[in-house]
C-alpha positions as CSV (number, residue, x, y, z in Angstrom):
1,X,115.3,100.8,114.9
2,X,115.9,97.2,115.4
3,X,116.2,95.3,112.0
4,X,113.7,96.0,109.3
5,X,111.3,97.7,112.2
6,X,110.8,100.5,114.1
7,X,111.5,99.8,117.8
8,X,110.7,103.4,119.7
9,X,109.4,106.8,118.6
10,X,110.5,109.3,121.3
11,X,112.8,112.0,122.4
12,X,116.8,111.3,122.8
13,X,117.2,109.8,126.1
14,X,114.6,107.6,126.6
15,X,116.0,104.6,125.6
16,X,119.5,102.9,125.4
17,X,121.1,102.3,121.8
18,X,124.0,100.7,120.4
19,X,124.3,103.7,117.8
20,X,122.8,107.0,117.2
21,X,122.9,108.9,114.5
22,X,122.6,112.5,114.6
23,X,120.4,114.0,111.7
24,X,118.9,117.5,110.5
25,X,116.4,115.5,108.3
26,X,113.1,115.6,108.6
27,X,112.1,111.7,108.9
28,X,108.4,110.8,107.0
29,X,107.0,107.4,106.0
30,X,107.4,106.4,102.9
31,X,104.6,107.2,100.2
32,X,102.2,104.3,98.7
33,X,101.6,104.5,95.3
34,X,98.2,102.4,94.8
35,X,98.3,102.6,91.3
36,X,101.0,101.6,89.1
37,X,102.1,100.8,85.2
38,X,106.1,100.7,85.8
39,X,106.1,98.2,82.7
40,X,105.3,101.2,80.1
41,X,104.9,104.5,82.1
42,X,108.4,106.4,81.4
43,X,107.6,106.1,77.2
44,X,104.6,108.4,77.4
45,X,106.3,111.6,78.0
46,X,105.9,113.7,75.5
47,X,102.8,111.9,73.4
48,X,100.6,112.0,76.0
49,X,99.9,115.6,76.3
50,X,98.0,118.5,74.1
51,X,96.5,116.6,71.7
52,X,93.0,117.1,70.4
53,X,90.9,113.7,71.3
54,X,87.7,115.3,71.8
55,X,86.2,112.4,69.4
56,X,87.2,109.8,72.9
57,X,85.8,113.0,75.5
58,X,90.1,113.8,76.0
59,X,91.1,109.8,76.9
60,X,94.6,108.7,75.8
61,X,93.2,105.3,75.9
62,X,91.8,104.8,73.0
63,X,94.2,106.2,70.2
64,X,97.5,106.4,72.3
65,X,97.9,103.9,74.6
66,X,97.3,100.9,72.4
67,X,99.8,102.0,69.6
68,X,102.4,102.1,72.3
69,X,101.6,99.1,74.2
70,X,101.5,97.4,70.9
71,X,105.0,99.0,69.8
72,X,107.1,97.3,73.2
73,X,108.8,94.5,73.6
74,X,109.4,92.3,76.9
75,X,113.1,94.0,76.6
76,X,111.8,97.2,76.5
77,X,109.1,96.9,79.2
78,X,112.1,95.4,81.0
79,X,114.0,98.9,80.3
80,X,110.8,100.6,81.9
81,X,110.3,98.6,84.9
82,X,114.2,99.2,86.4
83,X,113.4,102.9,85.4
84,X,110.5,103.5,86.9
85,X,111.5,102.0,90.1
86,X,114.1,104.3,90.6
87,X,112.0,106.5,89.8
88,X,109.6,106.0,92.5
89,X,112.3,105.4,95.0
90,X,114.3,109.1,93.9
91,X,110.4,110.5,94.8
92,X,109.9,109.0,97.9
93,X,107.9,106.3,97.2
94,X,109.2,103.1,99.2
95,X,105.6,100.5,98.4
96,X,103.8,100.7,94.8
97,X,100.8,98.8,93.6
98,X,101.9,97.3,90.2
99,X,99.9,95.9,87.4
100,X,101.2,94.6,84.1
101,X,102.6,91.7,82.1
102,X,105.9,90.6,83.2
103,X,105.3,90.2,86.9
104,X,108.2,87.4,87.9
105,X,110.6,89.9,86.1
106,X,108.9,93.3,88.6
107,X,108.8,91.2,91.5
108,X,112.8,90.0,90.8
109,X,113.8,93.6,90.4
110,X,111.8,95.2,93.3
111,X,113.4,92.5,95.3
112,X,116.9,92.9,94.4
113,X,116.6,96.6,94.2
114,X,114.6,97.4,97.6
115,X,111.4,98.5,96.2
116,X,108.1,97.1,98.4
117,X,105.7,96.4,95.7
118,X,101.8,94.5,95.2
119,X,101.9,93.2,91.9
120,X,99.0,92.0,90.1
121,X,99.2,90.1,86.5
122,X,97.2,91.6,84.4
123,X,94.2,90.0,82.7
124,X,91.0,90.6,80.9
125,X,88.7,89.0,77.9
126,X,89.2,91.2,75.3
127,X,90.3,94.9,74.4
128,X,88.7,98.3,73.1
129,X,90.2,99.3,69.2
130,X,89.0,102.0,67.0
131,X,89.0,101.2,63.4
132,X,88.2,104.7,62.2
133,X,88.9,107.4,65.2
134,X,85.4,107.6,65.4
135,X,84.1,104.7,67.8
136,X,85.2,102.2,70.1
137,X,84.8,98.7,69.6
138,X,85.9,95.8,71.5
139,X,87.7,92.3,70.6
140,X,87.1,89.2,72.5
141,X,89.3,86.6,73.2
142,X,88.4,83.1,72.5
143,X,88.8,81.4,76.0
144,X,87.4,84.8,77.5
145,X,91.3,85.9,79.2
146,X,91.1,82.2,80.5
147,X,94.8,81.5,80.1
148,X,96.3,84.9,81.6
149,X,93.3,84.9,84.8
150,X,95.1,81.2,85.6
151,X,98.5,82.9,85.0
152,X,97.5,85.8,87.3
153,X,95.9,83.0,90.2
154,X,99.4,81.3,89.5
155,X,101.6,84.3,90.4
156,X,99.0,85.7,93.4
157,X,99.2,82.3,94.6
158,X,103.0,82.4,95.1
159,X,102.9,85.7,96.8
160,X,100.1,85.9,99.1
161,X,102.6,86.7,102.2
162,X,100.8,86.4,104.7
163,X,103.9,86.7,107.2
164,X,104.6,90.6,105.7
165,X,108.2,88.9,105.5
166,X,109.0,89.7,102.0
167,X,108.7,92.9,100.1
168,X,106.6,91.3,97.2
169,X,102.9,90.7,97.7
170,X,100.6,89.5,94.9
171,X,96.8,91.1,93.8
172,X,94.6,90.0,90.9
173,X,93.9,92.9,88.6
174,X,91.3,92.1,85.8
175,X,92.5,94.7,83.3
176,X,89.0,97.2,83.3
177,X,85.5,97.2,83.7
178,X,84.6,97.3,80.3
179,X,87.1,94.6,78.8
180,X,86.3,91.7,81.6
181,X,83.0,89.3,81.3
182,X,80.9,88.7,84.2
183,X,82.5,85.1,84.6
184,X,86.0,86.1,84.3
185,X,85.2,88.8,87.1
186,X,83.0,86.4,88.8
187,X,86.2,84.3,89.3
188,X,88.5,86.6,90.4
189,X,85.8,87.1,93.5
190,X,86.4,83.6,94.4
191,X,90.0,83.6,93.8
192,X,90.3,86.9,95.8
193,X,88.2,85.9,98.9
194,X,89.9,81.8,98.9
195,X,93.6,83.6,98.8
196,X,92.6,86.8,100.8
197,X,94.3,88.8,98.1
198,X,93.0,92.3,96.7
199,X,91.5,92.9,93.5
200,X,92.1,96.2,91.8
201,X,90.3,96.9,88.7
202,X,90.1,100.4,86.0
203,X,86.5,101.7,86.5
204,X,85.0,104.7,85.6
205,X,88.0,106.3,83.8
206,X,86.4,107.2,80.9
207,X,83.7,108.8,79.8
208,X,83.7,106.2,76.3
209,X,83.8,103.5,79.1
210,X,81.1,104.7,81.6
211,X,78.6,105.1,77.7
212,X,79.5,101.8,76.9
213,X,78.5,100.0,80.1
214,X,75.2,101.7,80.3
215,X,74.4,100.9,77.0
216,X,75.4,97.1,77.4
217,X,73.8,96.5,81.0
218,X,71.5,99.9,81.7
219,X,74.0,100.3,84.4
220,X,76.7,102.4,85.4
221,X,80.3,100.6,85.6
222,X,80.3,100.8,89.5
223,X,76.4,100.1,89.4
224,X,77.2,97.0,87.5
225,X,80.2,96.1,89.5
226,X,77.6,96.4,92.6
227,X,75.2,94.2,91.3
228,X,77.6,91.1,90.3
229,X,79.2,91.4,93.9
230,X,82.6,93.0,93.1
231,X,82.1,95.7,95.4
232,X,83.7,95.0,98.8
233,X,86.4,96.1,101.0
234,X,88.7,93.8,99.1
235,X,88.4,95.6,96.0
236,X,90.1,98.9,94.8
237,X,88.4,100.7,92.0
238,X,91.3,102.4,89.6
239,X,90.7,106.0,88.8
240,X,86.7,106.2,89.9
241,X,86.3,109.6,88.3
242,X,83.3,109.0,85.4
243,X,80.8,108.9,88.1
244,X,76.9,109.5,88.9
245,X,76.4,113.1,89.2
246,X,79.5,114.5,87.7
247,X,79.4,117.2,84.8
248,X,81.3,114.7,83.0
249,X,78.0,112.1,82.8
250,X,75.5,113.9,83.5
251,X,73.3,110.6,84.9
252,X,71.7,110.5,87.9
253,X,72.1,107.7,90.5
254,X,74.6,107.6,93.7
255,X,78.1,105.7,92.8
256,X,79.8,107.2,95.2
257,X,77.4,106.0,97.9
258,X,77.9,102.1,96.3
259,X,81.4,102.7,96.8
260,X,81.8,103.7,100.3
261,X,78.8,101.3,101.4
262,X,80.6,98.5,100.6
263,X,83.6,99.7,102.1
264,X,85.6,100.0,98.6
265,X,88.7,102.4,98.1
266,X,89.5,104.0,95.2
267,X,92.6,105.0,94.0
268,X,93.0,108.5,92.2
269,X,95.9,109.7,89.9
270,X,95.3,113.5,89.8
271,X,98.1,114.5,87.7
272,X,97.5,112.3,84.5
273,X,94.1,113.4,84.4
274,X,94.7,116.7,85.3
275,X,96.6,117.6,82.1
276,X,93.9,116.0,80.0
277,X,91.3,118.3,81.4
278,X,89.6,115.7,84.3
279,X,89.6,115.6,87.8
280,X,87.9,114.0,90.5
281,X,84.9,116.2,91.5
282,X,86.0,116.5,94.2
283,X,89.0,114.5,96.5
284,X,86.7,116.1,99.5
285,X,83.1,115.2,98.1
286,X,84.1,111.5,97.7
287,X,85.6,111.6,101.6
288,X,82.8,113.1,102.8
289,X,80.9,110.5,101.7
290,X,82.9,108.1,103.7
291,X,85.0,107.1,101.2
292,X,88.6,106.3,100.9
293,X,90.7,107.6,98.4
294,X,93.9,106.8,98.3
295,X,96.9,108.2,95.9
296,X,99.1,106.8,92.6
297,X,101.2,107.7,89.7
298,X,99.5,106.1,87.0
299,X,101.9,107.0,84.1
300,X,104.7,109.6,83.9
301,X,105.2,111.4,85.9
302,X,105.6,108.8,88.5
303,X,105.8,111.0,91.5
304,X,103.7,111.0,94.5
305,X,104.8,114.5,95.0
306,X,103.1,115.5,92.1
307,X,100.2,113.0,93.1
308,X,99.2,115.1,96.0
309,X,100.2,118.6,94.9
310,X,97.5,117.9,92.4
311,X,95.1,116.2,94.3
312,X,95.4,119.1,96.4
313,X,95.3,122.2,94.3
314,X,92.4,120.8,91.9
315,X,90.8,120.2,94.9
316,X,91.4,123.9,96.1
317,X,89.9,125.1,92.5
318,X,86.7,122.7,92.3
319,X,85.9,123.6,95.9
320,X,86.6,127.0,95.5
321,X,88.5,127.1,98.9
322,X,91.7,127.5,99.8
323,X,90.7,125.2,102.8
324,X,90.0,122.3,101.1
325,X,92.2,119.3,99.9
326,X,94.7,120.0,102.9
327,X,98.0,118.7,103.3
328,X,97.2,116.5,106.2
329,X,94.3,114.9,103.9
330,X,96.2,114.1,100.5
331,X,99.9,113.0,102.7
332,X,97.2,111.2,104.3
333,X,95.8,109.5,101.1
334,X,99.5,108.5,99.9
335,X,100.7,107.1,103.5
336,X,98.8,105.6,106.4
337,X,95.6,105.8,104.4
338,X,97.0,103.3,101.8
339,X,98.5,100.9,104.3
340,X,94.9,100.9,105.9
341,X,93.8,99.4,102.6
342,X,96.4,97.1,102.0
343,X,95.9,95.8,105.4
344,X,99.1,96.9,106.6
345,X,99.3,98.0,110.3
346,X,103.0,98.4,109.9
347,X,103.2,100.6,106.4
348,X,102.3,104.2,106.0
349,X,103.8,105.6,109.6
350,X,106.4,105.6,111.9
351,X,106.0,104.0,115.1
352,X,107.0,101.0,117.2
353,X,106.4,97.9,114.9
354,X,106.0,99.5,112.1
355,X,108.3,98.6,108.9
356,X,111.5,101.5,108.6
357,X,110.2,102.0,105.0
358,X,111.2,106.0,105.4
359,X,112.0,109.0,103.9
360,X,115.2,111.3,105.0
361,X,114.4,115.3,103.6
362,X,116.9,118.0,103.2
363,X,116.1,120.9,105.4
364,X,118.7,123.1,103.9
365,X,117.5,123.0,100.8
366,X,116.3,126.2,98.0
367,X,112.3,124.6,98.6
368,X,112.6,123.4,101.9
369,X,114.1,126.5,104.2
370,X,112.4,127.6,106.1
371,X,110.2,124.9,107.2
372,X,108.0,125.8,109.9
373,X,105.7,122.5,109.0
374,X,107.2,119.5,107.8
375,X,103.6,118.6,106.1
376,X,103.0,121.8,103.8
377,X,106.5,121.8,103.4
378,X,107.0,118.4,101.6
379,X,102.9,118.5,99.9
380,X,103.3,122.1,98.4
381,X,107.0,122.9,97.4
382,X,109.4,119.8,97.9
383,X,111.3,118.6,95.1
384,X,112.7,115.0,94.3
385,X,116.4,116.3,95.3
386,X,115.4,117.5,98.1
387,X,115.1,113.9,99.4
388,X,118.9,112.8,100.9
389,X,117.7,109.1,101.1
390,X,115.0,106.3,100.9
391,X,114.9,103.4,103.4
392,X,113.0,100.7,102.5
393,X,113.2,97.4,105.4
394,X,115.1,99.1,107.1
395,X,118.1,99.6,104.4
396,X,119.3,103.0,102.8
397,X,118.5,102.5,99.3
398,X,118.6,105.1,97.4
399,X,121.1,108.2,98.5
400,X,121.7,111.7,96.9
401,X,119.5,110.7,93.8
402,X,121.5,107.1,93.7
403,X,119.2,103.8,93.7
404,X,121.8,100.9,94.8
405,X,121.7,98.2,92.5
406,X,120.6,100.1,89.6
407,X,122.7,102.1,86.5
408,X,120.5,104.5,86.0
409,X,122.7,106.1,83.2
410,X,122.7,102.8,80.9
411,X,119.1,102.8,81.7
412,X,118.4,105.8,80.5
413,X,120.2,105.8,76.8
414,X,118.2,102.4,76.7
415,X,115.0,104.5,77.4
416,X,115.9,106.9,75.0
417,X,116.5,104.1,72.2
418,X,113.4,102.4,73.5
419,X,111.4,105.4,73.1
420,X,112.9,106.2,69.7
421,X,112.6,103.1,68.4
422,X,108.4,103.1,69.3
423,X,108.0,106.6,67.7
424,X,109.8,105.0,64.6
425,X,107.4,102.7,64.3
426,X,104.3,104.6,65.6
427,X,102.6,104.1,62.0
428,X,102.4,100.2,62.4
429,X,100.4,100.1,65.3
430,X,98.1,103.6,64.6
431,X,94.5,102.9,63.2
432,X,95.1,105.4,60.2
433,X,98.5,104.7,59.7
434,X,99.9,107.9,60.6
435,X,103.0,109.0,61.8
436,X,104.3,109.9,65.3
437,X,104.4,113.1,64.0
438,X,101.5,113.4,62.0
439,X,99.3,112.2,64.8
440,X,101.0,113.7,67.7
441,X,102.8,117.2,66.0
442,X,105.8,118.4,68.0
443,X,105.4,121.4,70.1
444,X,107.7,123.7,67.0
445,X,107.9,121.4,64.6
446,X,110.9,119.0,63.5
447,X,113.5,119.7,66.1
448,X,116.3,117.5,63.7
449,X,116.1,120.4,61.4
């Protein structure tokens, strides 16, 4: 290593340095987490999970997320961001793909901290409600998300970094499918193809989503992306799942083949859907179309390890194989092939010019001795501690579950308040009025008893 870069990959010997540092580690690239919510994720453990919301086809997004959202505050999301990117760092990941409100504040904390991060302001013309836990129905903005798009250009503009010299590089990210109008998406196409910046947009991640663009334009969401010229190597589709030909729709047509004509990647969370009862059918179908799918953490937990574990496994299980959704794929998906779609040569593997954006794992560890293959080690039974360190440019900075820069402790009694505070006042923001409790009932009851 010289610097912030990878000078030589090699055997001892082969070239002269001014230090050497003899390690037992097994030394990996750094995961890429291509999608993100750092603003909000850490709150939803624990009301995310085992509820009946067969009424939305098992989506938290239309009864739970907005009554959260709704419930934060700029300090809190604050509280989340520094959280979260310890988070990601104690897991390995060393480059995330952020989207949210707030972005001056993530891209001033992933720069002080050591965190690589894309970071698109979130924007979009209205939202989705439900009024009576029945239907969805949407509420447009006035000026069609005019104000936030030109806040979103605003911050893209300022970190288009073309040079790969800093760690913060801006995206656009019109919110979802169903929530943006033609012209505001229309726009960000310009925008995106003027700056050279990628677009990453939620699309087909629900099947109340996927109803309620056929119904408005007779096409599927990726259909209807196709046809207004959204589709393109540029673009990254979030989630992807509520797709042509899937059990879950049921509609015939060929999404996937849109997708990986145009040369679009899509960026699958396996674990958050997993524990709602959705998956990708399958990781392996949607490559062997020629399609690229890449790896995130979504909400909580944000851990790539758990990222491809599950992308693996489910894969295993839809496939009926035990030879499908391999190690090599998924590490794949969260490392080299994500660099390849941020148009990063120098992310996602180690070799000579490449960024030291690496990971140092314990090989004396309970889950990773013996290790015969560093891969199927690290994909199947690695653990966050078993990480000693995370390098990110070229500087240590996280070690023995420590993120520099960070106190994690205070953090995390202001999570807790955060957290406690939002379940408080969950009836505020709920349709009916409820309760935390009464809406989402504790596993055995009141624990405060």
């Amino acid at each position: 290593m010289t610097g912030n870069e990878v000078t030589h990959v090699g055997r001892p010997g082969e070239i002269q340095s001014d230090r050497v540092v003899e390690t037992n580690n097994i030394i990996a690239p750094g995961f890429i987490s291509m999608h993100t919510h750092m603003h909000e994720s850490p709150v939803d453990k624990g009301i995310a999970e085992d509820i009946d919301k067969r009424q939305f086809w098992s989506t938290n997004l239309i009864e739970i997320l907005p009554p959260r959202s709704e419930a934060l505050t700029r300090n809190d999301r604050e509280v989340c961001t520094r959280v979260s990117i310890a988070e990601h760092l104690r897991t390995g990941t060393t480059t995330v793909m952020q989207m949210g409100p707030d972005s001056d504040y993530t891209a001033k904390e992933c720069d002080r901290v050591g965190l690589r991060a894309y970071i698109g302001e979130s924007y979009r013309s209205g939202s989705w409600y439900t009024s009576n836990g029945k239907t969805v129905d949407y509420s447009w903005l006035d000026d069609d998300g005019q104000e936030d798009f030109e806040r979103a250009v605003d911050f893209a503009s300022r970190h288009v970094n073309t040079d790969r010299s800093r760690l913060v590089t801006g995206f656009l990210n019109p919110s979802q499918v169903d929530t943006c109008s033609e012209d505001l998406l229309r726009q960000t196409e310009l925008v995106s193809a003027k700056l050279g910046v990628l677009i990453q947009i939620h699309a087909a991640q629900s099947y109340s989503e996927f109803y309620e663009m056929t119904r408005r334009h007779g096409k599927t969401p990726i259909e209807w992306l196709n046809s207004i010229g959204l589709l393109n190597d540029r673009m990254i589709i979030g989630h992807g799942l509520f797709v042509t030909g899937s059990s879950w729709t049921n509609f015939p047509g060929d999404d996937v083949g849109l997708i990986s004509a145009a040369g679009t990647s899509v960026a699958y969370n396996p674990w958050v859907f997993a524990r709602n009862g959705i998956a990708m059918e399958t990781f392996d179908a949607y490559r062997s179309r020629g399609t690229r799918v890449l790896l995130g953490t979504d909400t909580t937990t944000q851990s790539m390890l758990h990222s491809m574990r599950w992308a693996s496994i489910i894969t295993k299980v839809l496939e009926k194989r035990s030879d499908a959704g391999l190690a090599a794929d998924v590490f794949n998906a969260a490392t080299v092939e994500a660099a390849n779609t941020l148009r990063r040569d120098d992310l996602g593997r180690i070799e000579a010019g490449a960024k030291a954006d690496l990971t140092f794992w314990r090989t004396d560890s309970h889950f990773m001795t013996p290790t015969r293959d560093p891969i199927r080690s690290i994909v199947y039974y690695a653990e966050a501690e078993d990480i000693e360190a995370t390098m990110v440019d070229g500087k240590i900075v996280m070690r023995d579950g420590e993120v520099k820069g960070l106190d994690t402790a205070q953090d995390l009694r202001d999570l807790q308040k955060t957290a406690e505070e939002m379940w408080s006042g969950w009836q505020n923001h709920d349709w009916a009025g409820r309760t935390i409790d009464q809406h989402i009932q504790p596993v055995y009851g009141d624990y405060n008893m």
